[in-house]
DRENVEX-208280 format. One record per residue (C-alpha): residue number from 1; x, y, z. Coordinates in Angstrom, 3 decimals. Layout:
<pts>
@num NUM east X north Y up Z $
...
</pts>
This chain:
<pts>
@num 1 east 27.312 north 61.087 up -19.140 $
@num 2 east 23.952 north 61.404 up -20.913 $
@num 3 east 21.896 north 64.662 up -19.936 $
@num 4 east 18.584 north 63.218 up -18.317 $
@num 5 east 15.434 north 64.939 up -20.695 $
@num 6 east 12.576 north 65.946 up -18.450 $
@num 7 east 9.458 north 63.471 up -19.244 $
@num 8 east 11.054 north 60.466 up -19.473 $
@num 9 east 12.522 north 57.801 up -17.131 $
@num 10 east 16.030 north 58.150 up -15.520 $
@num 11 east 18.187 north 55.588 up -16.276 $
@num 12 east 18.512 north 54.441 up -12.437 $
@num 13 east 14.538 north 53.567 up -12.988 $
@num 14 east 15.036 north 51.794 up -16.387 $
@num 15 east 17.878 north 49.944 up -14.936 $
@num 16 east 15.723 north 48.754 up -11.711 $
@num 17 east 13.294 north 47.973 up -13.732 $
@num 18 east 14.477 north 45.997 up -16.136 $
@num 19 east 16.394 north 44.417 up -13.870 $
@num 20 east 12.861 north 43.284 up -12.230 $
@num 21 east 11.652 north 42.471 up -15.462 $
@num 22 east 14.092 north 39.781 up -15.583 $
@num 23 east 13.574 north 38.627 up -12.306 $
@num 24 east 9.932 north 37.413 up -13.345 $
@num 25 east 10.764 north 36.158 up -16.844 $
@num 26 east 13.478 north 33.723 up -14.466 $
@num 27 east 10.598 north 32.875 up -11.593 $
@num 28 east 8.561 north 32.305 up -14.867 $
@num 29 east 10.525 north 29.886 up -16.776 $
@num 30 east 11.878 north 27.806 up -13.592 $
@num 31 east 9.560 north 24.608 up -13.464 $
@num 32 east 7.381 north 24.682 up -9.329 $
@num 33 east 8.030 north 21.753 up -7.224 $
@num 34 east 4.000 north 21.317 up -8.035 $
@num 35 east 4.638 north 20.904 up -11.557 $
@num 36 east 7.332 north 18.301 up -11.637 $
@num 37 east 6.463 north 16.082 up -8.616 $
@num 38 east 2.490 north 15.364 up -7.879 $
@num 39 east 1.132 north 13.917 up -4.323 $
@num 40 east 2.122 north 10.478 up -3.690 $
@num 41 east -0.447 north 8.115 up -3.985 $
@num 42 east -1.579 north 9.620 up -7.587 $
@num 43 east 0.236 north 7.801 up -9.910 $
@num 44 east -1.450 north 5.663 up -12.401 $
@num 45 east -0.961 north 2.898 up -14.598 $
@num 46 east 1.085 north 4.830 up -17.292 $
@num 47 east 1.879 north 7.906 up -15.842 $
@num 48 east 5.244 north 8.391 up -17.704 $
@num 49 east 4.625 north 7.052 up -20.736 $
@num 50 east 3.239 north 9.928 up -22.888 $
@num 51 east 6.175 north 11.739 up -20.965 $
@num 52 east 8.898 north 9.607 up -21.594 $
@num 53 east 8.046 north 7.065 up -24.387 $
@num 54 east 5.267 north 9.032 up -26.134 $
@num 55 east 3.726 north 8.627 up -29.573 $
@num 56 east 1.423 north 9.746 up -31.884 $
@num 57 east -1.858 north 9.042 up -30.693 $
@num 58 east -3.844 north 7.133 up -33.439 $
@num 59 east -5.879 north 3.647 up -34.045 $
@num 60 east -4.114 north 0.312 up -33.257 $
@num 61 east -2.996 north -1.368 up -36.745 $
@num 62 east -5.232 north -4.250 up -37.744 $
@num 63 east -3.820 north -7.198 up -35.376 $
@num 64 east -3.533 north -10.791 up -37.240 $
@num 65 east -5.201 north -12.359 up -34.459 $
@num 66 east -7.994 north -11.219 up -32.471 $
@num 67 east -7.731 north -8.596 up -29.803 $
@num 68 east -10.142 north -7.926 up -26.637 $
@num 69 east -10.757 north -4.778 up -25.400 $
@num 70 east -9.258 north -3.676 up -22.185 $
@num 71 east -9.598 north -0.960 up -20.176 $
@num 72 east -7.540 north 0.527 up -16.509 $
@num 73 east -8.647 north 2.495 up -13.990 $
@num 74 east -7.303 north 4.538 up -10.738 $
@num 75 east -8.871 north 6.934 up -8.054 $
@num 76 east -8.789 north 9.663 up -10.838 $
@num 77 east -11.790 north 8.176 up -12.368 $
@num 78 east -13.705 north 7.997 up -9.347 $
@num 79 east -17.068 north 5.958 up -9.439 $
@num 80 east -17.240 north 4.607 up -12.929 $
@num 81 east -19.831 north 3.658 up -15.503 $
@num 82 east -19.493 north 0.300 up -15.840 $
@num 83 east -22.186 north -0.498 up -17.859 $
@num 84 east -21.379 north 2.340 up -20.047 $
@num 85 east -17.763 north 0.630 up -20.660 $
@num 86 east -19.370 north -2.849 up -21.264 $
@num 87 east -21.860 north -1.352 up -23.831 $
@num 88 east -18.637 north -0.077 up -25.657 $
@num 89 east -16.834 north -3.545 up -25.867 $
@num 90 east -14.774 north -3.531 up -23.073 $
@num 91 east -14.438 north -7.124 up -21.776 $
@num 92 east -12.037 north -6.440 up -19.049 $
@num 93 east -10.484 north -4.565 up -16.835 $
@num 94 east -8.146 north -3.468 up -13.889 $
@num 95 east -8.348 north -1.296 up -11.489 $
@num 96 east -5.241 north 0.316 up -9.000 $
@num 97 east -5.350 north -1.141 up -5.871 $
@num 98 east -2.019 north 0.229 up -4.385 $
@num 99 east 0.941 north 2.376 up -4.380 $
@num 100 east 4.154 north 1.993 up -2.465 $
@num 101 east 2.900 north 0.891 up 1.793 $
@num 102 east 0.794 north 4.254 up 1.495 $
@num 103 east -2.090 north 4.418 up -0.697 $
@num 104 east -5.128 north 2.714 up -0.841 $
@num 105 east -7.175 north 3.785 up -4.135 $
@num 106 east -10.578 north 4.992 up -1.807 $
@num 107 east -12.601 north 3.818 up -4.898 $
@num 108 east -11.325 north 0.618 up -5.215 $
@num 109 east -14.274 north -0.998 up -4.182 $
@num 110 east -16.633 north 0.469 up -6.488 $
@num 111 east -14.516 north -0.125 up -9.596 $
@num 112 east -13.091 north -3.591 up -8.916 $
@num 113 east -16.618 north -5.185 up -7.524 $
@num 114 east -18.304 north -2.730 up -10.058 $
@num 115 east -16.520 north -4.259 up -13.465 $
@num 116 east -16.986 north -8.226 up -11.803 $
@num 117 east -20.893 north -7.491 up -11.697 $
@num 118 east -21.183 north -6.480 up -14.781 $
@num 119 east -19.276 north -9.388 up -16.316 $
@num 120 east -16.003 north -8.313 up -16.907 $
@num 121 east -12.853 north -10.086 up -16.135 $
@num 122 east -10.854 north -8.199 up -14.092 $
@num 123 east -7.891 north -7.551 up -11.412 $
@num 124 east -5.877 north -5.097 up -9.604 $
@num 125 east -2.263 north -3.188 up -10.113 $
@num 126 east -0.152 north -1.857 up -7.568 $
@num 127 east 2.243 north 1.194 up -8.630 $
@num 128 east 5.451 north 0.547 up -7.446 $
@num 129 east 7.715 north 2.859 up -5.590 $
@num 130 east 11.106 north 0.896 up -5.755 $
@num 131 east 12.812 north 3.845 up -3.265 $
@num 132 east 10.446 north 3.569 up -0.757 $
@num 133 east 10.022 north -0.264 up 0.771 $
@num 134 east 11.369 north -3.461 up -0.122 $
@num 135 east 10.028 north -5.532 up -3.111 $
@num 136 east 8.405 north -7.994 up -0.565 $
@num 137 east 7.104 north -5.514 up 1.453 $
@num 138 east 5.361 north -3.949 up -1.380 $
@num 139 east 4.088 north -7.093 up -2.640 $
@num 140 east 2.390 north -7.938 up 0.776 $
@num 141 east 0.796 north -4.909 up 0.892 $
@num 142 east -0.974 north -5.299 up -2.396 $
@num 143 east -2.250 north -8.454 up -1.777 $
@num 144 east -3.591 north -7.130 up 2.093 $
@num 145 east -5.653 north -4.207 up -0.015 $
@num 146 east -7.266 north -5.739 up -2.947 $
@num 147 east -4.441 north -7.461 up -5.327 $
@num 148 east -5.250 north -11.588 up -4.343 $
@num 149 east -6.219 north -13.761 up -7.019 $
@num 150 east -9.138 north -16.494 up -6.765 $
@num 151 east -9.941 north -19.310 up -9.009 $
@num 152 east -12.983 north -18.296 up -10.059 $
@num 153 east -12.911 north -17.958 up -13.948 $
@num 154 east -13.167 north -13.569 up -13.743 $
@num 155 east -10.078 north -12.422 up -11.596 $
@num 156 east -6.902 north -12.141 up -13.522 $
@num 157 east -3.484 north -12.042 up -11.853 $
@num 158 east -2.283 north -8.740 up -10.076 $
@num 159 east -0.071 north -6.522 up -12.041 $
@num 160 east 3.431 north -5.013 up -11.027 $
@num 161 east 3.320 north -1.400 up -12.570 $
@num 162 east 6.782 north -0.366 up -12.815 $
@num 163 east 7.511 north 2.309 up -14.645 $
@num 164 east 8.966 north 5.858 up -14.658 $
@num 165 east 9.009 north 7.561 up -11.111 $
@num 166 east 6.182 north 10.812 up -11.588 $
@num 167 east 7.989 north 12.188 up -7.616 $
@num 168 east 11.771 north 11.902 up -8.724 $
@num 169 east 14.409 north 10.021 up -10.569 $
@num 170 east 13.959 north 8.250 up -13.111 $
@num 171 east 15.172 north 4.848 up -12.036 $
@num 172 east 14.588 north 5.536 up -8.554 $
@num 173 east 17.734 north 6.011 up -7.458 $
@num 174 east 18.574 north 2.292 up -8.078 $
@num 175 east 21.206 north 0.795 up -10.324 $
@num 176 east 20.113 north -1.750 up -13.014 $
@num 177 east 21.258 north -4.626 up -11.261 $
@num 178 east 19.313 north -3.601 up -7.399 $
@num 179 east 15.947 north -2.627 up -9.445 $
@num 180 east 16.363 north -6.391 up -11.497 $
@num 181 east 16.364 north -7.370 up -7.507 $
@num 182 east 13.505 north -5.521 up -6.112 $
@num 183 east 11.397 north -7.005 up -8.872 $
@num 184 east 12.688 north -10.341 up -8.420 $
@num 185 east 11.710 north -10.066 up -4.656 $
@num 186 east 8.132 north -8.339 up -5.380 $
@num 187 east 7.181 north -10.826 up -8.008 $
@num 188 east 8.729 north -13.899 up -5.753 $
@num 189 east 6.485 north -12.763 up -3.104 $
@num 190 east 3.496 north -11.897 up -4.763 $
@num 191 east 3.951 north -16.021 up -6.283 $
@num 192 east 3.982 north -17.192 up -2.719 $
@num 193 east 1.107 north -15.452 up -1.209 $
@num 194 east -0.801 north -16.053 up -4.438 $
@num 195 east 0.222 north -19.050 up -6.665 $
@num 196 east 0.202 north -16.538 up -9.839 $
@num 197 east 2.642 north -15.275 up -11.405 $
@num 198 east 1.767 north -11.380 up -11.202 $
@num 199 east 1.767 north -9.395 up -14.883 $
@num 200 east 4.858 north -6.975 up -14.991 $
@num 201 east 3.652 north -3.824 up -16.960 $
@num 202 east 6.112 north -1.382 up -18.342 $
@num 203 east 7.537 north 0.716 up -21.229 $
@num 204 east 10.530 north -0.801 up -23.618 $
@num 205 east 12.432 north 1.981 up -23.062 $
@num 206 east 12.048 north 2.213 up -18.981 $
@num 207 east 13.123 north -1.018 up -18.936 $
@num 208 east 15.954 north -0.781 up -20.581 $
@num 209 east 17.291 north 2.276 up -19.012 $
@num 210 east 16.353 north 1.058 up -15.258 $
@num 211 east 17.214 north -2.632 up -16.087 $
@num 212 east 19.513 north -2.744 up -18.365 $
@num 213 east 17.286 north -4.653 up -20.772 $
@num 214 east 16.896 north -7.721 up -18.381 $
@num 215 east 15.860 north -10.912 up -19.686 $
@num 216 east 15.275 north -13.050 up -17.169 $
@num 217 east 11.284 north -12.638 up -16.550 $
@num 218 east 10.102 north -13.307 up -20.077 $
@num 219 east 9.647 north -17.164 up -19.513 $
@num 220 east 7.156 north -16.421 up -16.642 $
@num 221 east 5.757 north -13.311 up -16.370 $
@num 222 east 3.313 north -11.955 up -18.624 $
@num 223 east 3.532 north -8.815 up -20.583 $
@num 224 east 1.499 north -5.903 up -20.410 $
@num 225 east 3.271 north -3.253 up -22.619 $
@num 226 east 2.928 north 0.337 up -22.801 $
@num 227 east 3.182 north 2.432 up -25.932 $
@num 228 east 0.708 north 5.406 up -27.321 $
@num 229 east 1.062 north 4.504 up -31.171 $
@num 230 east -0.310 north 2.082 up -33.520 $
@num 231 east 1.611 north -0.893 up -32.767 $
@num 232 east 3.267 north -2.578 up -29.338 $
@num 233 east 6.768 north -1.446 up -31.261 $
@num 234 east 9.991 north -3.543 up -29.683 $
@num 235 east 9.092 north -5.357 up -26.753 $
@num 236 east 11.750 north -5.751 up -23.874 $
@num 237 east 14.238 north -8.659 up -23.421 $
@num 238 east 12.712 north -11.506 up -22.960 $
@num 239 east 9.625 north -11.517 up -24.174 $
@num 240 east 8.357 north -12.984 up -27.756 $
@num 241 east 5.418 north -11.877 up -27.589 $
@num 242 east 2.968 north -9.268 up -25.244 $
@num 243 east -0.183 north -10.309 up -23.757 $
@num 244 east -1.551 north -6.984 up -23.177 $
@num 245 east -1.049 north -2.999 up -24.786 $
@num 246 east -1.536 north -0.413 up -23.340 $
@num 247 east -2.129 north 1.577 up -26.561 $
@num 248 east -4.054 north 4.964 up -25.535 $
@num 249 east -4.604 north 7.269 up -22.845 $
@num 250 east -7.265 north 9.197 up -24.227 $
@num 251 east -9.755 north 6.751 up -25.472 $
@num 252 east -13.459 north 7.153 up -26.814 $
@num 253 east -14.321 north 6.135 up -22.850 $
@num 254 east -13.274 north 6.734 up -18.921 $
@num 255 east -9.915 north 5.154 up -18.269 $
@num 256 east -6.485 north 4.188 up -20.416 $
@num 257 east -7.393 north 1.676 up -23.041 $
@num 258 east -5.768 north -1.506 up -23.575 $
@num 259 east -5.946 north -4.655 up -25.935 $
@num 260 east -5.593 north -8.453 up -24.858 $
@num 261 east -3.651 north -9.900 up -27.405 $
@num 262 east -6.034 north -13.052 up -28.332 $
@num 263 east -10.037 north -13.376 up -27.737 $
@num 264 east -12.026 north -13.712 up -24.857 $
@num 265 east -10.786 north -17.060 up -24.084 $
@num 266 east -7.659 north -16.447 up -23.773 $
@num 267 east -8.510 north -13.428 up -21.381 $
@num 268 east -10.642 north -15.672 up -19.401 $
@num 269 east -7.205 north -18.734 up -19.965 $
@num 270 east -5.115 north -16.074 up -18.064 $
@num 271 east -7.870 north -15.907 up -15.130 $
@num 272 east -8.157 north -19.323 up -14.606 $
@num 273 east -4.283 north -19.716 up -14.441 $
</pts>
């Protein structure tokens, strides 16, 4: 056994302490429940994306056919400049209406009625929460609080934002085939009470992990696609073409930025119906 030298530490101390030393670095490097699930009801349109399916931030490509400006909001952004955004180019916009049966965006009002005065074209999206309620119920619940469509030239369909779940799995606990059904019943629904077909947006590579690549909603429901990069990239099964991107969400102004994939008529085609 060592001799102990007077001056220094025993080696009981050093051993006690080091041994709390590693305690913290442990505490330290273990992720809070804070950090990896926020409060429900703050999701956004894109939450996952820079996350999940993340690129290199940078200017879209040159587009062979004209593009309109775009741009999405949520309760994060609280009262917006509207005028400010229209002064900038943006042409349209929507704003979060919904999340799950429990969330009401509380500025909702300001931003939806805000972007219509100024003359934008606009609409609503509803974050969906596939573990929580039914498809149907959800769907109801968006239209109740601010996702209804009107014929009136400026109010696009609603959007289904279905994406990567910020509280929890992935997929939401749902196999590919029972999350192809809860979308099938939301958008079925949201038809019904509406006579639109609502916009499903989402990320190529959600989709195919939580869908299995499904095909079958290409022929009806547009797409509004999600990727951080210079182009749309592969677009799911299904779909030829997108009708929206999603391609920033850090742009020049408040709120995600997004392209229409044609001009101004065609944004004000898809409002008419």
């Amino acid at each position: 056994m060592l001799a102990h030298r007077p001056g220094l530490p025993s080696p009981r101390r050093l051993t006690v302490t080091g041994a709390l030393l590693a305690a913290l670095c442990l505490l330290t490097a273990l992720p809070s429940a804070a950090a990896t699930a926020p409060p429900r009801g703050s999701a956004y349109l894109g939450i996952g994306v820079l996350a999940h399916d993340g690129r290199a931030a940078g200017a879209p490509a040159p587009a062979a056919v004209t593009q309109t400006e775009g741009v999405d909001v949520s309760g994060h952004q609280g009262n917006v400049d509207w005028a400010t955004l229209w002064n900038s180019g943006v042409k349209w916009a929507y704003t979060k209406a919904t999340e799950g049966t429990y969330y009401t965006n509380p500025y909702f009002a300001q931003q939806y009625n805000g972007s219509y005065a100024i003359g934008m074209i606009r609409g609503a999206y509803h974050f969906a929460t596939p573990d929580t309620t039914s498809g149907a119920t959800q769907a109801n619940y968006f239209v109740d609080h601010g996702g209804g469509w009107s014929r009136d030239g400026k109010t696009l369909p609603g959007v289904l934002d279905i994406e990567w779940n910020p509280y929890g799995a992935a997929c939401y606990g749902k196999t590919q085939s029972a999350m192809v059904s809860w979308i099938s019943d939301f958008l079925a629904t949201y038809r019904a009470r509406t006579g639109r077909d609502a916009v499903i947006y989402t990320a190529t590579s959600w989709w195919t992990q939580c869908t299995g690549n499904y095909a079958g909603f290409g022929s009806t429901n547009p797409l509004w696609i999600a990727r951080y990069a210079s182009a749309p990239g592969t677009l799911p099964a299904g779909w030829a073409f997108h009708t929206m991107w999603q391609y920033t969400s850090s742009g020049p102004t408040v709120g995600d930025h997004d392209k229409f994939n044609g001009a101004l008529d065609r944004v004000q085609a898809l409002a008419n119906g």
